[in-house]
C-alpha positions as CSV (number, residue, x, y, z in Angstrom):
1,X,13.8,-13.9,11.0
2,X,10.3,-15.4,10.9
3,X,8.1,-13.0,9.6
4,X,4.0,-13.4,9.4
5,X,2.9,-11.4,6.5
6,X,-1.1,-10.6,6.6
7,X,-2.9,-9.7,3.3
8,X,0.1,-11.7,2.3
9,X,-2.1,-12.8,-0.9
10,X,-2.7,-10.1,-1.7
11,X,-0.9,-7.7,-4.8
12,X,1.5,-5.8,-2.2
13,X,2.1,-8.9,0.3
14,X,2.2,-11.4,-2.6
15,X,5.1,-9.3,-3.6
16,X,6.5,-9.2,0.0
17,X,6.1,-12.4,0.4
18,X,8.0,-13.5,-3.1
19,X,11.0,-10.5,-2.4
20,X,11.5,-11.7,1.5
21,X,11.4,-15.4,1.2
22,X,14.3,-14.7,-1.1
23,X,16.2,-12.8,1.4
24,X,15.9,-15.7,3.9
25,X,13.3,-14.6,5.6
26,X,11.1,-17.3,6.9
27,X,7.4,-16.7,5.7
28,X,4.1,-17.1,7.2
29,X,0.8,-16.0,5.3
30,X,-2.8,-15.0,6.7
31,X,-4.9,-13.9,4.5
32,X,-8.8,-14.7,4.2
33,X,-8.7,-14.6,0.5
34,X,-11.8,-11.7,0.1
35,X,-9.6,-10.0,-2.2
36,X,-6.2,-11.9,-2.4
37,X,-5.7,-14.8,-4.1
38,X,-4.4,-18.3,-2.9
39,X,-3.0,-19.4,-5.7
40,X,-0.3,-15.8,-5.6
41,X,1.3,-17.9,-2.1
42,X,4.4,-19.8,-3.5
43,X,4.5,-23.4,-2.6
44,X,6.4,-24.0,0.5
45,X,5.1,-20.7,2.7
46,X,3.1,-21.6,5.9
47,X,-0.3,-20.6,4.8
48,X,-3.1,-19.9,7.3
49,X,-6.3,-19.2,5.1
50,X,-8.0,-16.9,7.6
51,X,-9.6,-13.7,9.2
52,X,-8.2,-11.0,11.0
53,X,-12.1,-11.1,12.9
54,X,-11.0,-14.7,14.2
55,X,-9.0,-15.4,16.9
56,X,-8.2,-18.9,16.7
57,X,-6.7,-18.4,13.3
58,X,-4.6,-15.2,14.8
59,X,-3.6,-17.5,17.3
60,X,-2.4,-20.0,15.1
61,X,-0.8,-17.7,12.5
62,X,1.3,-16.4,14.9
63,X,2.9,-19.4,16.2
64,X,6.6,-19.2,15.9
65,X,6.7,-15.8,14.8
66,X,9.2,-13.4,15.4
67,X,7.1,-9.7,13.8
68,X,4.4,-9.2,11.6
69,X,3.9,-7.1,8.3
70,X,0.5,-6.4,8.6
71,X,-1.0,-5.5,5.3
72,X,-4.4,-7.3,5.4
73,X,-7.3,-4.6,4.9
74,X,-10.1,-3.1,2.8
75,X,-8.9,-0.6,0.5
76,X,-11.2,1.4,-1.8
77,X,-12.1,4.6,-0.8
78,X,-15.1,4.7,-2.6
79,X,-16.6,1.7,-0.9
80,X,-15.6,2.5,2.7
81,X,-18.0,6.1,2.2
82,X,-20.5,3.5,0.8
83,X,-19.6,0.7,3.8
84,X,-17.8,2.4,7.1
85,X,-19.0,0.0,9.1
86,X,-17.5,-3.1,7.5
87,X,-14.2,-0.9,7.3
88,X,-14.3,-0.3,11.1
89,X,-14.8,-3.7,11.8
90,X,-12.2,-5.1,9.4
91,X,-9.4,-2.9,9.8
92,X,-9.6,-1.6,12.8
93,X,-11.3,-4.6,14.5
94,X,-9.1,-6.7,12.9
95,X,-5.8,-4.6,14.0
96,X,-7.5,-4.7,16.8
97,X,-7.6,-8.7,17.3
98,X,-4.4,-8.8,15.3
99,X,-2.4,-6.4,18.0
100,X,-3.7,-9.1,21.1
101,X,-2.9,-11.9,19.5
102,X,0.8,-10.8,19.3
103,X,0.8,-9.8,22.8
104,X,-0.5,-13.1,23.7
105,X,2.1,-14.8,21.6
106,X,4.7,-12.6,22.7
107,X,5.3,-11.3,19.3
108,X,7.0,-7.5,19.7
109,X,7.9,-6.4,15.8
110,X,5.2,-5.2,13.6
111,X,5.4,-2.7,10.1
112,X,2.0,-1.5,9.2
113,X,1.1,-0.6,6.0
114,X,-0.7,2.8,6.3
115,X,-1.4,5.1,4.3
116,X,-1.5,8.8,2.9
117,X,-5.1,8.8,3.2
118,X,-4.7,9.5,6.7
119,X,-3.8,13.4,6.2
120,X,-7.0,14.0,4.1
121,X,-6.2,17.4,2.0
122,X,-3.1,19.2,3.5
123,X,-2.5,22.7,3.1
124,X,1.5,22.2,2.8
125,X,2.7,20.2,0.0
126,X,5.0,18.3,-0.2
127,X,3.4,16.5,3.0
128,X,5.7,15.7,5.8
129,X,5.1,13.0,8.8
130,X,4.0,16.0,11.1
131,X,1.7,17.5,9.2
132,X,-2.3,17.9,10.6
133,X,-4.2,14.4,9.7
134,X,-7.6,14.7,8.4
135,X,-8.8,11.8,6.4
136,X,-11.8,13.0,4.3
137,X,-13.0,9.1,3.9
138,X,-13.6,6.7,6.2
139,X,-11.1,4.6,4.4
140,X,-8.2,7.0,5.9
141,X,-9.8,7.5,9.2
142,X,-9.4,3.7,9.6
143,X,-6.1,4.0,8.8
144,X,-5.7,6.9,11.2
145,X,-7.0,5.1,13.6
146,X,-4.7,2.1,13.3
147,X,-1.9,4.5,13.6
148,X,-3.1,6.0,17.3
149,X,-3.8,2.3,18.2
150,X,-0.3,0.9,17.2
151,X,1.4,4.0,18.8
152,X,-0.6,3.3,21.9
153,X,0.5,-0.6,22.3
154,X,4.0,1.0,22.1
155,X,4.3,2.8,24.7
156,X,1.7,0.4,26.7
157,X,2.5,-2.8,25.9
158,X,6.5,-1.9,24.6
159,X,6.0,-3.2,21.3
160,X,8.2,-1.9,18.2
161,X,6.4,-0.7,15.6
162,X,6.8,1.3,12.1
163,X,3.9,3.1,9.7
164,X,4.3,3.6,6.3
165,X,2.1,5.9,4.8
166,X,2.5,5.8,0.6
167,X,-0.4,7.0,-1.7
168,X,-0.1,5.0,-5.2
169,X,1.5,1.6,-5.5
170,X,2.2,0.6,-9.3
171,X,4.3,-2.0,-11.0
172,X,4.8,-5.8,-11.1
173,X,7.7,-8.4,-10.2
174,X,8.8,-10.5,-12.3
175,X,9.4,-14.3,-10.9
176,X,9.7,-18.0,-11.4
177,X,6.2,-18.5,-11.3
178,X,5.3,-15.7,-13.4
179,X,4.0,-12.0,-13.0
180,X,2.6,-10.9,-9.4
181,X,0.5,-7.8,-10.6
182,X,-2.8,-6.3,-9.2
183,X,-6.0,-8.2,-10.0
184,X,-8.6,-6.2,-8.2
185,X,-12.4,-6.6,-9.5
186,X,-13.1,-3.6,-10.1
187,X,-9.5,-1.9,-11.1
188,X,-9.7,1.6,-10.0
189,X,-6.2,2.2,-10.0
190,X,-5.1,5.2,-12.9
191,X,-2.1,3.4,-14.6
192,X,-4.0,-0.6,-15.2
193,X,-7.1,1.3,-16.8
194,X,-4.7,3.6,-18.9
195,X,-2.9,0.7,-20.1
196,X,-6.2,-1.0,-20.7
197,X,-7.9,2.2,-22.3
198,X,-9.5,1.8,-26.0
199,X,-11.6,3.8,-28.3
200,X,-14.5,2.6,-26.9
201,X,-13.7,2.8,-22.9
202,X,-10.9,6.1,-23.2
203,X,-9.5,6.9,-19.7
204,X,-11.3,9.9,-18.3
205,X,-9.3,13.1,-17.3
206,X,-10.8,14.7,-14.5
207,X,-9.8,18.3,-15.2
208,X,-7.1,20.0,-17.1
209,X,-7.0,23.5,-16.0
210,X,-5.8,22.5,-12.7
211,X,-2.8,25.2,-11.5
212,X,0.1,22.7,-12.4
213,X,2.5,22.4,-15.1
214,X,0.5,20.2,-17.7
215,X,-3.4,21.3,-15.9
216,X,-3.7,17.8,-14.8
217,X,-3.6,16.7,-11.6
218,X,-0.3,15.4,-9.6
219,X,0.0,12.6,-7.4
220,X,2.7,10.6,-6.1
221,X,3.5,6.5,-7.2
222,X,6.1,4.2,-5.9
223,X,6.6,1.2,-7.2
224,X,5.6,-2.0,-5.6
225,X,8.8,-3.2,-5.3
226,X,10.6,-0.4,-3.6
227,X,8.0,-0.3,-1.7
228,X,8.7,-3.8,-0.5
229,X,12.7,-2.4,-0.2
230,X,11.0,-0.1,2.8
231,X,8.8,-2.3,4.4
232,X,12.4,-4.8,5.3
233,X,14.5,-1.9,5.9
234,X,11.9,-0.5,8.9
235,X,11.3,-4.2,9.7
236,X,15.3,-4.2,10.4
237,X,14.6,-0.8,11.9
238,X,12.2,-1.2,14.6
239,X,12.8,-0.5,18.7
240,X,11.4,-1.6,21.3
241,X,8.4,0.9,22.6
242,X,9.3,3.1,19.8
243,X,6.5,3.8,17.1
244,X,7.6,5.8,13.7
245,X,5.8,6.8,11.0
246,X,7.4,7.1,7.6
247,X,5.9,8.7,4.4
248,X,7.0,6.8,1.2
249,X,6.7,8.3,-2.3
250,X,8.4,8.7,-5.4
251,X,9.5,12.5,-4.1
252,X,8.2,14.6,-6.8
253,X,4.9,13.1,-8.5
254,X,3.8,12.4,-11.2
255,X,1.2,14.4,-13.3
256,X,-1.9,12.2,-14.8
257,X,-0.6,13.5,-18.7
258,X,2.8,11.9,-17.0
259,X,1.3,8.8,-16.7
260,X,-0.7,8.5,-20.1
261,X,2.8,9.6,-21.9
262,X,4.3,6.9,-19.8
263,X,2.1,4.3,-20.9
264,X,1.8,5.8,-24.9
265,X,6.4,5.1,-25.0
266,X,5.4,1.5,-23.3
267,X,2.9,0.6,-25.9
268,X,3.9,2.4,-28.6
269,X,0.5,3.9,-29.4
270,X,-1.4,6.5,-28.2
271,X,-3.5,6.5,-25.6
272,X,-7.3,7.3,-26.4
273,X,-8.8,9.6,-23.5
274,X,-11.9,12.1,-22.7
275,X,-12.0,15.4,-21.1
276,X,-13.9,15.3,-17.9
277,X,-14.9,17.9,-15.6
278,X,-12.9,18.0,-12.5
279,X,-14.0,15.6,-9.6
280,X,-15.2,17.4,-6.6
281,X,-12.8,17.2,-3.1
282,X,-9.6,16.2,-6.3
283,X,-6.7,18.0,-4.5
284,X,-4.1,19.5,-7.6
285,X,-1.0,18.3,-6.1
286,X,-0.4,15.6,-3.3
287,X,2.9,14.7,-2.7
288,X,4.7,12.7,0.5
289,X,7.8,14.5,1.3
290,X,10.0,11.4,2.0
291,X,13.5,13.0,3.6
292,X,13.1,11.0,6.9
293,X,12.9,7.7,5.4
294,X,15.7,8.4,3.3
295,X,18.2,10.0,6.0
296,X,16.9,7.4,8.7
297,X,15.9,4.3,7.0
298,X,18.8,5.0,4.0
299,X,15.3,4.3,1.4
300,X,14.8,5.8,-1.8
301,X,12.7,4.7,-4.5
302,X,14.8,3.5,-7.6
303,X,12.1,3.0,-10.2
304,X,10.4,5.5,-12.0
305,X,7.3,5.9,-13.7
306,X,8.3,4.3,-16.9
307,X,9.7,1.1,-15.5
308,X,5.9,1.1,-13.2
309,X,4.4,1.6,-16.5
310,X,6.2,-1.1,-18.4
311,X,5.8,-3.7,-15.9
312,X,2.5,-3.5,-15.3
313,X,1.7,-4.1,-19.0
314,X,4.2,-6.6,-19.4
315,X,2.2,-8.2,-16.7
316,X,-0.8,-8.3,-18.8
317,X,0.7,-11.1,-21.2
């Protein structure tokens, strides 16, 4: 299958990129590079350095293409509150462009990388597909949005589409050329900056009297490359004018204590951190409930958080 991975330069879609071509998968990459990195694109893979907001680069991206994983977006929750309108026009503009240029190409198959975002603070945990969405950033309403879109072009335009909606990605693989790891500027992601945590800059913990087991919050992680495990098995999945929305997790959570205990065995030293007072609109628990992608998709996440830990630092060297 010929496969066009956007955000393929990315952390998640380098990975995709590096687990499919393996498979036999035939690889295309479009990725503008604003927060991906050319040089994570393995020698050999089509490689179209270019925007989602352009059409002509769509258009040629496209070419020969039998589906698309479409993981090309911004991200950070913090600076879509700050920027909504650059996240309106990116990810859902560029879905948007993205979801035409297929149609004009004739390309039917697309797996879009959601997110959890989208159901904002549920009241029923652990969170199933159905559950009420209500994104509490912009970030997830984009994402939401996308979603509706997507589901619209399948029953309109008879596409075949699958959502995966995941909260934390962790981990690294381990290739021929090396670690593929996140390298965001800035990190915001808990289990990097725990890893990286020193006397000087302790990780912050944002409450500990919070109503679970340890006090600490709870939130769920999957590693990257299970993760990537889903992504082929819906691509393999899909229907024509059917749209299905998964939720991928690792089942259960882990709490933030979890994770600094996690990365304390992987180092072999403790980790220094600070008591901080809870962060307003911090949910205790959030946790995908992730029984329809095992029973229909035959997924389940393999690696814990130990082996998400111990990557991730062994990706440091």
């Amino acid at each position: 299958m010929r496969v066009l991975v956007t955000g393929g330069a990315g952390y998640i879609g380098s990975t995709a990129v590096e687990i499919m071509r393996h498979q036999g998968f035939e690889i295309s990459v479009l990725d503008d590079c604003s927060t991906g990195h050319a040089d994570s694109v393995p020698s050999g893979v089509r490689f179209i350095q270019g925007s989602l907001l352009n059409e002509k680069e769509i258009a040629e991206a496209l070419m020969g293409v039998d589906a698309v994983i479409h993981f090309a977006g911004k991200s950070l929750v913090g600076e879509s509150v700050e920027k909504p309108d650059l996240y309106q026009r990116v990810n859902v503009g560029g879905t948007r462009n993205l979801l035409d240029g297929m149609h004009t190409a004739g390309v039917k198959k697309i797996v879009f990388s959601s997110s959890a975002a989208t159901y904002g603070e549920p009241a029923v945990i652990p969170i199933k597909e159905n559950a009420q969405t209500s994104p509490t950033n912009p970030y997830g309403a984009t994402k939401l949005e996308i979603d509706h879109m997507i589901h619209a072009e399948s029953e309109i335009r008879n596409i075949a589409a699958v959502s995966l909606r995941y909260f934390n990605v962790a981990g690294a693989l381990n290739c021929d050329r090396g670690w593929l790891s996140e390298r965001h500027n800035p990190e915001t992601h808990l289990i990097p900056n725990v890893l990286r945590s020193s006397g000087e800059t302790p990780v912050r913990i944002f409450g500990g009297d919070w109503p679970t087991p340890d006090g600490t919050c709870i939130r769920d992680y999957v590693h990257v490359i299970d993760l990537i495990d889903a992504h082929i098995k819906a691509l393999n999945s899909l229907e024509l004018g059917v749209h299905e929305i998964y939720n991928l997790g690792s089942g259960d959570g882990y709490s933030v204590r979890q994770v600094i205990a996690a990365a304390a065995r992987a180092k072999g030293q403790e980790i220094p951190t600070i008591d901080s007072p809870r962060r307003t609109g911090d949910p205790a628990v959030l946790i995908a409930d992730i029984s329809k992608a095992k029973s229909i998709l035959g997924w389940s996440p393999s690696r814990g958080i130990d082996e998400m830990v111990s990557d991730t630092l062994a990706s440091f060297n």
